[in-house]
Residue frames as qw, qx, qy, qz and C-alpha x, y, z in Angstrom:
[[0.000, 0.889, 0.457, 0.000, 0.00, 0.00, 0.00],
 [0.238, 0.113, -0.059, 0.963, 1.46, 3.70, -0.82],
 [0.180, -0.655, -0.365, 0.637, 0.67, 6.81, 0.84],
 [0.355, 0.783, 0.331, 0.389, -0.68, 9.49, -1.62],
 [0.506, -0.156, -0.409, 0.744, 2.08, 12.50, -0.81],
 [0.156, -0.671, -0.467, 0.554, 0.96, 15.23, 0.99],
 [0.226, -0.421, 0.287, 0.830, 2.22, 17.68, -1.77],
 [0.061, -0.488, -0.715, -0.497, -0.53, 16.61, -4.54],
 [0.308, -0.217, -0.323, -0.868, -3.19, 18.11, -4.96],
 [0.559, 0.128, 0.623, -0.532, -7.01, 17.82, -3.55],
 [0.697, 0.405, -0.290, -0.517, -7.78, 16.90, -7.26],
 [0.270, 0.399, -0.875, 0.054, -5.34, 14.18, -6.68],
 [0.106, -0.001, 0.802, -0.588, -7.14, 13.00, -3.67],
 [0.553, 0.289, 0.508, -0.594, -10.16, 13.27, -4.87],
 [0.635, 0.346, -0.598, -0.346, -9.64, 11.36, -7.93],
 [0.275, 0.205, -0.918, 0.198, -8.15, 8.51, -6.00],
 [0.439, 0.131, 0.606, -0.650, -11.32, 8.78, -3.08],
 [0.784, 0.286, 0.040, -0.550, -14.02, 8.71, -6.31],
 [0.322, 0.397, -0.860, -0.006, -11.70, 5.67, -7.64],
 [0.098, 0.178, -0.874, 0.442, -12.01, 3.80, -4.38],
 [0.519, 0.154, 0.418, -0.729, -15.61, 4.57, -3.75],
 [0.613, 0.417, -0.362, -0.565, -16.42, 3.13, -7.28],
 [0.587, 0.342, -0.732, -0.056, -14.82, 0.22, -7.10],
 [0.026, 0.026, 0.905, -0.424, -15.98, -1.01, -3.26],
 [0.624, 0.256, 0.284, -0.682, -19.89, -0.10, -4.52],
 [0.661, 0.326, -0.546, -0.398, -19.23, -2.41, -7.46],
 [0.379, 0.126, -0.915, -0.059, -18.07, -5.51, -5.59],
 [0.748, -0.565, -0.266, -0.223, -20.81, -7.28, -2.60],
 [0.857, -0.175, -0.330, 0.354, -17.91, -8.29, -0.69],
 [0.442, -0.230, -0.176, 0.849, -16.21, -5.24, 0.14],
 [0.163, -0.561, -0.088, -0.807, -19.02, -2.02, -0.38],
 [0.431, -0.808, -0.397, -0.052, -19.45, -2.30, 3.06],
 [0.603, -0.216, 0.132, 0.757, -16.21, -0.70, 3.39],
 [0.297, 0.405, 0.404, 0.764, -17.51, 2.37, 0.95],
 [0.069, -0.860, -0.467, -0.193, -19.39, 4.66, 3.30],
 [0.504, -0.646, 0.043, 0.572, -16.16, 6.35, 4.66],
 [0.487, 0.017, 0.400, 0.776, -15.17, 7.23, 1.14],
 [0.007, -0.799, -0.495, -0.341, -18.49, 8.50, 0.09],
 [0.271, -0.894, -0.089, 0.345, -18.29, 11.24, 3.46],
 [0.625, -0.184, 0.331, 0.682, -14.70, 11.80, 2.22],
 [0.213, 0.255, 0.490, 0.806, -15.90, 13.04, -1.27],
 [0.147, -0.923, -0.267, -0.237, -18.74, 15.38, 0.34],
 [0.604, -0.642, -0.157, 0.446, -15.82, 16.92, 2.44],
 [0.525, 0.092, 0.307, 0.788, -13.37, 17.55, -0.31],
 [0.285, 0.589, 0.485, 0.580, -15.76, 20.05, -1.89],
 [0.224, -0.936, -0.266, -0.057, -16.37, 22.57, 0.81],
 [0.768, -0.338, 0.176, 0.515, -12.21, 21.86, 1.38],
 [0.651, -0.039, 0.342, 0.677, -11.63, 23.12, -1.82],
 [0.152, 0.924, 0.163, 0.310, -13.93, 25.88, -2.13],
 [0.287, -0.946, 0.114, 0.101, -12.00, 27.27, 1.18],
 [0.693, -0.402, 0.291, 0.523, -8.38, 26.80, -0.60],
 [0.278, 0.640, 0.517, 0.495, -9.72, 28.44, -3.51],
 [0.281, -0.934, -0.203, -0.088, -11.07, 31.20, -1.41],
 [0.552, -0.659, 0.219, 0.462, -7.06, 31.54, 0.61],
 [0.572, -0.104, 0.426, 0.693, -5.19, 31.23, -2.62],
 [0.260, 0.659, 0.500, 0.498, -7.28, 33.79, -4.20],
 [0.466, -0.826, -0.224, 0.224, -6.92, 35.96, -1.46],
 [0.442, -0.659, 0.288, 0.537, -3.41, 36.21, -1.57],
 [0.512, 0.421, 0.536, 0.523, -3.45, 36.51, -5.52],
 [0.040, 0.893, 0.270, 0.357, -5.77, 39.61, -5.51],
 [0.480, -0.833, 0.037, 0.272, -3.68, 41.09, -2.34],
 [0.569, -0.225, 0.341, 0.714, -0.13, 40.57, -4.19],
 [0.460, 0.450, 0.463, 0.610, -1.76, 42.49, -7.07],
 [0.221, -0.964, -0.062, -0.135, -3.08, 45.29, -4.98],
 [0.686, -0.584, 0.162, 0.402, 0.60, 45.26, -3.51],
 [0.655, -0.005, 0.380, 0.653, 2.18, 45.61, -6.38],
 [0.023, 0.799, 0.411, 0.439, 0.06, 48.60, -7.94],
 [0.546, -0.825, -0.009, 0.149, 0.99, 50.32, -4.43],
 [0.491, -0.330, 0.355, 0.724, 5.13, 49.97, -4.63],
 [0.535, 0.620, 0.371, 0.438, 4.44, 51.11, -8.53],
 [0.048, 0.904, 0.224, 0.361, 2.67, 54.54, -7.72],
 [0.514, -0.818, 0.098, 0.239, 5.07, 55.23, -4.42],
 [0.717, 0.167, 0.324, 0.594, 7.99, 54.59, -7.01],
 [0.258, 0.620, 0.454, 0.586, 6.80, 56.41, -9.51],
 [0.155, -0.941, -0.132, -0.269, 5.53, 59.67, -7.08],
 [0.646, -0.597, 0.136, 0.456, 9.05, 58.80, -4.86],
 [0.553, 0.205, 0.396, 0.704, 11.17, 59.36, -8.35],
 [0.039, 0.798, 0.362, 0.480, 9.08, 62.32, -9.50],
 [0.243, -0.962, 0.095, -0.075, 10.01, 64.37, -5.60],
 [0.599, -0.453, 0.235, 0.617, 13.51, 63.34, -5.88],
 [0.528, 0.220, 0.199, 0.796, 14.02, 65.14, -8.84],
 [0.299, -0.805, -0.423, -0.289, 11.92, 67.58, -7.79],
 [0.953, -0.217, -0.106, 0.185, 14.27, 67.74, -5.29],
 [0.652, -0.042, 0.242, 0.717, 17.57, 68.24, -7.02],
 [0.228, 0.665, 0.310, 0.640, 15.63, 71.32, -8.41],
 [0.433, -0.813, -0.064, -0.383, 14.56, 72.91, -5.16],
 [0.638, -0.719, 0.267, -0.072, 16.39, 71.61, -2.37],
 [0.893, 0.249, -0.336, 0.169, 19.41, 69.19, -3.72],
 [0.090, 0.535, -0.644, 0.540, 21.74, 69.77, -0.73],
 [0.696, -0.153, 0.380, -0.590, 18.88, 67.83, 1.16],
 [0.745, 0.150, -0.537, -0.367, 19.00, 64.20, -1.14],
 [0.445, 0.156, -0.825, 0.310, 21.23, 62.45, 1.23],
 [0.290, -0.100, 0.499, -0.811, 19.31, 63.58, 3.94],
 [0.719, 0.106, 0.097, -0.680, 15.97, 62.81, 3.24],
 [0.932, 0.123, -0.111, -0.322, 16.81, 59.46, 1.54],
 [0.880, -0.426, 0.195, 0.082, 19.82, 57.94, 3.93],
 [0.278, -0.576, 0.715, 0.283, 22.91, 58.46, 1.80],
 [0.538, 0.029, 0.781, 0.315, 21.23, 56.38, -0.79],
 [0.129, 0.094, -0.346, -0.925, 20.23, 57.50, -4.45],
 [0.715, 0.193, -0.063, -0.670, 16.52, 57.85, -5.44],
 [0.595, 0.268, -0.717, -0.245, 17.06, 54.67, -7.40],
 [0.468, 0.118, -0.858, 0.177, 18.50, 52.36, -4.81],
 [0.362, -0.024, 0.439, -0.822, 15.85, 53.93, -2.27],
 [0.749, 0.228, 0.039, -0.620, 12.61, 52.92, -4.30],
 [0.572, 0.223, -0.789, 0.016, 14.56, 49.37, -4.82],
 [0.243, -0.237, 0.613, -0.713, 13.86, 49.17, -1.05],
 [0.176, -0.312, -0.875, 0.326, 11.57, 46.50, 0.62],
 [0.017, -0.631, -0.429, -0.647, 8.15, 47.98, 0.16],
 [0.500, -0.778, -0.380, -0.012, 7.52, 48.22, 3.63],
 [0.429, -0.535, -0.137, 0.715, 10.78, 49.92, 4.77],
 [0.237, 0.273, 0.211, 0.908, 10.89, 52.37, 1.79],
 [0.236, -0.761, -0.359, -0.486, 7.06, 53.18, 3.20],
 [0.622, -0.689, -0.216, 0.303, 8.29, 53.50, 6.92],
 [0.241, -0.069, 0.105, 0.962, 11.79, 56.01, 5.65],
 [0.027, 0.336, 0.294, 0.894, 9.52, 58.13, 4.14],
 [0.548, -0.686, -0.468, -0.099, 6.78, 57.98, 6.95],
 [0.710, -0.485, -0.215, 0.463, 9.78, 58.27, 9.50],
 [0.497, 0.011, 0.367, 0.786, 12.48, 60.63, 7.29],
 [0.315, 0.253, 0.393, 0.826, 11.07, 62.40, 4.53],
 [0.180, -0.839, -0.410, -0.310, 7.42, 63.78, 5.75],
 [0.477, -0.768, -0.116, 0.412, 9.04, 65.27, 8.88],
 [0.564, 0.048, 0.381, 0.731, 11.84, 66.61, 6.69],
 [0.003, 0.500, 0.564, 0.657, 9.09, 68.08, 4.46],
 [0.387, -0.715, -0.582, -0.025, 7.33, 69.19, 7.63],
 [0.500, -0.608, -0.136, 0.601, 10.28, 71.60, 8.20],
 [0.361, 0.186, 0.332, 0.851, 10.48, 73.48, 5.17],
 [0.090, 0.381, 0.301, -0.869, 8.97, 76.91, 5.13],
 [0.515, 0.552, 0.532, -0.384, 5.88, 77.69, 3.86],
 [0.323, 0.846, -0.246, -0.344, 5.77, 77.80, 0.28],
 [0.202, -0.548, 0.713, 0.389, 8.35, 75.84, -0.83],
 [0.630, 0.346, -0.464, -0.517, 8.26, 73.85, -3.72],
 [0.278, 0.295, -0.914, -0.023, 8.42, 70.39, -2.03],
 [0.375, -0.047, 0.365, -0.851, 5.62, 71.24, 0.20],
 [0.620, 0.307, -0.523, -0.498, 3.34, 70.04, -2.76],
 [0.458, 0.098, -0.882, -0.057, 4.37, 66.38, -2.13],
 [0.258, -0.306, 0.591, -0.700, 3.24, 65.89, 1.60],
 [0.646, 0.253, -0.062, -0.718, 0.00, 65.39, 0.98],
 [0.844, 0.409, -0.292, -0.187, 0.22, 62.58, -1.87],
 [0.399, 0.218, -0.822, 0.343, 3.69, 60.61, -0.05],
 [0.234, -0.249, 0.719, -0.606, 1.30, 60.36, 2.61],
 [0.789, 0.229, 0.154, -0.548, -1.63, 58.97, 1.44],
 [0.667, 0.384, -0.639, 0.002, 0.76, 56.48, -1.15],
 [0.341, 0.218, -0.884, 0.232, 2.51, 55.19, 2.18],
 [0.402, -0.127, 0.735, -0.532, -0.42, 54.75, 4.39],
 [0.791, 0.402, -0.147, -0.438, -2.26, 53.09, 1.16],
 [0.391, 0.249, -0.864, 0.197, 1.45, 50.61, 0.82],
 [0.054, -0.307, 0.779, -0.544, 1.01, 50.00, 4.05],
 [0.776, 0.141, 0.147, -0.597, -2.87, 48.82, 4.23],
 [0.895, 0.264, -0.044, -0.356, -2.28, 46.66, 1.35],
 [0.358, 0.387, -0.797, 0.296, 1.24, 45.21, 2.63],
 [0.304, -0.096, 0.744, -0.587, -1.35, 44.26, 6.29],
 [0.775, 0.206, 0.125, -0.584, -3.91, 43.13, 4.14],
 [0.716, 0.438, -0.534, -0.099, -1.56, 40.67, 2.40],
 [0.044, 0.326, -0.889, 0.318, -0.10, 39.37, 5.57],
 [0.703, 0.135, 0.109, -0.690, -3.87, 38.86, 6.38],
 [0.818, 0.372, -0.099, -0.427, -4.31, 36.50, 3.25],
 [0.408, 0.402, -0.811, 0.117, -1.19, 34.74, 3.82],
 [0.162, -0.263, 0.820, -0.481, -2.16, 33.81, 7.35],
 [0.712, 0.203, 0.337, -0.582, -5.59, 32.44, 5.92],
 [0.393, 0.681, -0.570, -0.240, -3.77, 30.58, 3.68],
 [0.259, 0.326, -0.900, 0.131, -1.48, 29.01, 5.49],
 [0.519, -0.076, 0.657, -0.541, -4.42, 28.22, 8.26],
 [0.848, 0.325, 0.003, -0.418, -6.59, 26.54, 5.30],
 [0.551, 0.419, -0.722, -0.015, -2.99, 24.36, 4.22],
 [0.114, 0.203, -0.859, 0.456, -2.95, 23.11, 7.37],
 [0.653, 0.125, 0.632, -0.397, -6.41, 21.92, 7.85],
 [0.759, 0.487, -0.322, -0.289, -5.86, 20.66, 3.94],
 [0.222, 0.383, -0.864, 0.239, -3.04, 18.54, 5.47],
 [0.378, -0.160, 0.735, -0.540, -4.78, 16.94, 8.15],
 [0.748, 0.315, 0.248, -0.529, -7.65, 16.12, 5.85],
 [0.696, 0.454, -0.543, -0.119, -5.18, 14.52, 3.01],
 [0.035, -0.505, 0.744, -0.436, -3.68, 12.80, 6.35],
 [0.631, 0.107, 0.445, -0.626, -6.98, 11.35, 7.18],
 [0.751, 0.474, -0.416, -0.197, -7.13, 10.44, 3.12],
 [0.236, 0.562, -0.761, 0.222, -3.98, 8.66, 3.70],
 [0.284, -0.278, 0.775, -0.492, -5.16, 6.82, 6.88],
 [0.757, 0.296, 0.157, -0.561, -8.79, 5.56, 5.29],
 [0.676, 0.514, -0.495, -0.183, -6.88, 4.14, 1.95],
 [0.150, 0.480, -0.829, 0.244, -4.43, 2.49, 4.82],
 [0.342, -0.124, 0.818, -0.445, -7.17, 0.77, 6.89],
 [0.828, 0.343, -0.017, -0.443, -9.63, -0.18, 4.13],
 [0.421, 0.540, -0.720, -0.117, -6.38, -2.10, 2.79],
 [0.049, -0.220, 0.881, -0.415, -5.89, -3.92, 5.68],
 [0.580, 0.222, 0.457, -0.637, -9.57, -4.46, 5.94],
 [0.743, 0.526, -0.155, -0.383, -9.63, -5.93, 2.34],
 [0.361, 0.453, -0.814, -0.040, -6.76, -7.95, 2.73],
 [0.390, -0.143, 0.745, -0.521, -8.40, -9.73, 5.65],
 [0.812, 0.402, 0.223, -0.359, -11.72, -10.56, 3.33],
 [0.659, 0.545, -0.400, -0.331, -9.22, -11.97, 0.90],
 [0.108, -0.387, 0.854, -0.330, -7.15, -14.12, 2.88],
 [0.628, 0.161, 0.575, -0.499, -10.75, -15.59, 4.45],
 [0.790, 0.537, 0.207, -0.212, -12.07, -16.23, 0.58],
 [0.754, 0.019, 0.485, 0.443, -8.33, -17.20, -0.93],
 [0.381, 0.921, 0.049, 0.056, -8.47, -14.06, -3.31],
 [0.781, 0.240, -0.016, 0.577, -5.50, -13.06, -5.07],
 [0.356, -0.554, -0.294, 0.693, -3.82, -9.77, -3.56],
 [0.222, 0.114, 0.369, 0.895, -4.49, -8.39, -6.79],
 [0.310, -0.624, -0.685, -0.212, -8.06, -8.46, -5.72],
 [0.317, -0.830, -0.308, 0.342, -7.35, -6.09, -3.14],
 [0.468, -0.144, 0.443, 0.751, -5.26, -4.05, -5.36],
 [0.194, 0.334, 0.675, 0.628, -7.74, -3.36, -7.74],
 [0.252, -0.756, -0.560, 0.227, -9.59, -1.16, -5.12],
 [0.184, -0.896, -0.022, 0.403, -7.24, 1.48, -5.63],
 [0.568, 0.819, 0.080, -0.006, -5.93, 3.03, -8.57],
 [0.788, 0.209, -0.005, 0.579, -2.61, 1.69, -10.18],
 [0.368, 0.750, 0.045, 0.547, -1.72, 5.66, -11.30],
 [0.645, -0.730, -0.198, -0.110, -1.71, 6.01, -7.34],
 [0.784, -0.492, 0.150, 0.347, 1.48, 4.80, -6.86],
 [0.519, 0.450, 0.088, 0.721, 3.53, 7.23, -9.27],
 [0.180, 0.523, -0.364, 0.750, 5.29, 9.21, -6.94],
 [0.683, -0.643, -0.194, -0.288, 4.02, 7.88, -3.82],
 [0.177, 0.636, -0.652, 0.372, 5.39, 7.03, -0.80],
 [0.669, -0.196, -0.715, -0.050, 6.04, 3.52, 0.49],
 [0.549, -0.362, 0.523, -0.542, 4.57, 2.68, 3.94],
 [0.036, -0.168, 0.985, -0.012, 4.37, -0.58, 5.44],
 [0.574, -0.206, -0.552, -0.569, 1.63, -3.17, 4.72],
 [0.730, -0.455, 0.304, -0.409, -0.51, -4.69, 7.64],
 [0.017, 0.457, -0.873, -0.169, 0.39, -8.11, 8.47],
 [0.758, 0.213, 0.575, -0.221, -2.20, -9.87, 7.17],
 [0.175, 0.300, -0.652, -0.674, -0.70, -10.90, 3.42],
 [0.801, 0.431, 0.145, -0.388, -2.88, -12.37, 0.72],
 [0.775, -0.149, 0.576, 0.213, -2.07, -14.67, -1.49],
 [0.154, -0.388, 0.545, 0.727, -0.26, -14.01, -4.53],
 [0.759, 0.403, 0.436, -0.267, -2.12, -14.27, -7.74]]
């Protein structure tokens, strides 16, 4: 008997469940053995709406993330040259000794925390009027917008990962069912002399590409 690995898919799993289910309603001798699979395959489906639901999450969140770093780029670039026109004795200041460039290369979240921490206060000391003034405004709103949709993505990660980990437990379960039905089928063959292929035939050859070997009970059938 192999262990479907944890790393497939639920499609996987639920190929191999509707397999198994099929093939213990077909025989008299072993569909009493078939109402654990049945539950199984009514589980899967609410399973896989919510992993649907986690990995879409964090899909739509990375794109809202990424739209965010763009525009803070894009409006960070736009007051550094801005900048060099008005204030350029101030660059190193305002953006650590590093250039525009290698600033807005920054980790989205620190570049939004310098310029939260750094540049608004900075900006908060020029005199009225100046030409850099202008930005305030707009670098604030950009980094408290990053910043939303950099917490909203950790968010969607941690619902994620909670939904992988009750998907594990449940392919674990998978795993455990396939293991004691075996055993449970090898017993009815033994009793009635069946060949072990007979219990074999419960569970889909394709099964064992890329599985992983666990041990068999110790009841053996007889060879066929």
């Amino acid at each position: 008997m192999r262990k479907i690995p944890l790393s497939h898919g639920l499609i996987t799993f639920l190929d191999e469940l509707e397999y198994s289910e099929a093939a213990l309603s077909a025989d008299p001798e072993a569909s009493h053995l078939v109402a654990p699979f049945h539950d199984a395959i009514l589980d899967w489906e609410p399973l896989f709406k919510k992993e649907r639901e986690g990995r879409r999450g964090v899909t739509r969140a990375e794109a809202v993330v990424a739209v965010r770093n763009e525009r803070l780029d894009a409006l960070t670039t736009r007051f550094a040259a801005a900048t060099r026109a008005f204030a350029s004795p101030l660059l190193g200041k305002l953006f650590g000794g590093a250039t525009p460039g290698q600033f807005v290369r920054k980790g989205l979240r620190v570049q939004c925390e310098k310029t939260r921490d750094v540049i608004l206060p900075e900006i908060g000391k020029l005199e009225p009027g100046h030409g850099l003034k202008v930005f305030a405004p707009e670098l604030d709103a950009s980094v408290n917008t990053a910043l939303s949709a950099l917490d909203a993505r950790a968010k969607a990660k941690g619902n994620r990962q909670v939904v992988a980990n009750e998907t594990d437990e449940w392919k674990e379960g998978i795993n455990a069912l396939r293991t004691t039905t075996y055993a449970e089928l090898l017993k009815i063959a033994v009793a009635n002399k069946y060949p072990k292929s007979w219990v074999e035939s419960f569970f889909r050859a394709a099964a064992a590409e890329g599985a992983e070997d666990t041990a068999e009970p110790e009841v053996a059938a007889e060879s066929g």
